[in-house]
MITIVO-334682 format. One line per 10 residues: for each residue y, x, z of N, C-alpha, C. Coordinates in steps of 0.001 Angstrom, whole numbers. Layout:
# MITIVO-334682
Y/X/Z/Y/X/Z/Y/X/Z; ...
# end
This chain:
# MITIVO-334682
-1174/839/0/0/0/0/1240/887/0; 1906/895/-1005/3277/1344/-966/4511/1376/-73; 5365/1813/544/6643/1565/1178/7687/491/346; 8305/-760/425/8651/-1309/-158/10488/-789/-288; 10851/223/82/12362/864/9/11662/2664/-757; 12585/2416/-1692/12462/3760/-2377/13274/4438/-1348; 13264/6101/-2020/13866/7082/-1426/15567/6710/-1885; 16043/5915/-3072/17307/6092/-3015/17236/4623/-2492; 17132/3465/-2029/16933/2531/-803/17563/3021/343; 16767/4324/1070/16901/4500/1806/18339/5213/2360
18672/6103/1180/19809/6699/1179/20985/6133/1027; 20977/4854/330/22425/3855/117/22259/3446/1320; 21493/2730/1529/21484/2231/3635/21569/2821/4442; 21311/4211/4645/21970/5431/5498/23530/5440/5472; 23857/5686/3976/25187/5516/3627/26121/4570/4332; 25986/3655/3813/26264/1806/3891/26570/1855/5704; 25281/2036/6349/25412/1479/7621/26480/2741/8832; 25997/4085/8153/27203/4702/8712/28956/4832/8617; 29084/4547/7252/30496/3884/6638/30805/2604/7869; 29843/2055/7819/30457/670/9043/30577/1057/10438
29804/1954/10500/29584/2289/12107/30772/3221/12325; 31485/3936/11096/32953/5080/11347/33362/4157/11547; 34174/3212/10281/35079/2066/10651/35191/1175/11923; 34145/1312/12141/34129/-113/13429/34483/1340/14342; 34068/2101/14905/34321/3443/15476/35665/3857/15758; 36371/3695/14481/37599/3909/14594/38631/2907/14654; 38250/1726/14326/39215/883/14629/39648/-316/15161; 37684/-638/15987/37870/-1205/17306/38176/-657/18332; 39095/-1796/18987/39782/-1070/20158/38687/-1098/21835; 38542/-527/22471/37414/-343/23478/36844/-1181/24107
37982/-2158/23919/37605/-3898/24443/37228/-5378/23378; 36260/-5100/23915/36152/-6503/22338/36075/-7934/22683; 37206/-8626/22656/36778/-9849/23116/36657/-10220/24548; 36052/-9980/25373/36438/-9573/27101/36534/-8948/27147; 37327/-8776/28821/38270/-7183/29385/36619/-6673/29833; 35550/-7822/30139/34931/-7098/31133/33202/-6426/30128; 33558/-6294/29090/32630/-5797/28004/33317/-4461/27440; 32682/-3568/27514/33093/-1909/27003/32158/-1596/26188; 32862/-1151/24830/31693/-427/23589/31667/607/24778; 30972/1315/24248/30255/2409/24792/30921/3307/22965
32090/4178/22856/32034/4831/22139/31336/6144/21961; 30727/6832/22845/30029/7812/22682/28162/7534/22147; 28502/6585/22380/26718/6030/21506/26973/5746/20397; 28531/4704/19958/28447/4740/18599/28442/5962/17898; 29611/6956/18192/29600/8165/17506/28040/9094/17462; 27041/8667/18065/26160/9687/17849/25035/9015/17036; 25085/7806/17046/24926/6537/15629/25391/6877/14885; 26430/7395/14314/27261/7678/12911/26600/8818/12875; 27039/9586/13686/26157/11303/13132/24739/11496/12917; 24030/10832/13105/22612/10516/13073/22687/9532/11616
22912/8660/11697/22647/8209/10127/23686/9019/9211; 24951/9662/9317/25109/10730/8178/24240/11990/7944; 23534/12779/8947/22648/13793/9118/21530/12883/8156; 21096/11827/8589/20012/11495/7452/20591/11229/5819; 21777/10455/5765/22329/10334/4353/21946/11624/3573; 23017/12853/4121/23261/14255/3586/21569/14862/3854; 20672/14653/4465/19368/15476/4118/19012/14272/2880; 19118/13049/2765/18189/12833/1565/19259/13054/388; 19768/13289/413/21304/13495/-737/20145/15347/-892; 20407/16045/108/19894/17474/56/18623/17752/-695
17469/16566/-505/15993/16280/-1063/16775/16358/-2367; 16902/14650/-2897/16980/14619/-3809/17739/15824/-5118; 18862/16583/-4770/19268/17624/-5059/18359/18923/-5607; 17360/18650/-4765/16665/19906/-4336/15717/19647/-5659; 15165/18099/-5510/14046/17974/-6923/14538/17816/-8106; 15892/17746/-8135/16402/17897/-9944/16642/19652/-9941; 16658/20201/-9043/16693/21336/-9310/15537/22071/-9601; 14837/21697/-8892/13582/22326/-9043/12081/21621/-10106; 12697/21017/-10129/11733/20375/-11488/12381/20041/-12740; 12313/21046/-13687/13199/21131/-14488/12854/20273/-15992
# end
């Protein structure tokens, strides 16, 4: 049985969901809606860096096999 998300699947949704997670990152303010609810910004930010670290390694794969298979 196959994986039903290709390798570039996976990489636009790496993309995609870290783009939202900067934005919301940067331009919600610490309180959302109640005073007595706090993002937790240091979890989002390590959410963003974690799905860009995966974007840029499959960006790096894919790179790697047009190079090398000529």
């Amino acid at each position: 049985m196959m994986f039903p998300l290709g390798f570039w699947d996976v990489s636009l949704l790496a993309a995609v969901t870290s783009i939202i997670l900067l934005i919301t990152l940067e331009l919600l303010s610490p309180y959302y809606g109640k005073i007595n609810m706090r993002i937790d910004r240091k979890k989002l930010k390590n959410a963003t860096t974690a799905l860009t670290i995966v974007f840029l390694a499959t960006v790096a794969i894919r790179i790697a096999s047009i190079i090398l298979n000529p």
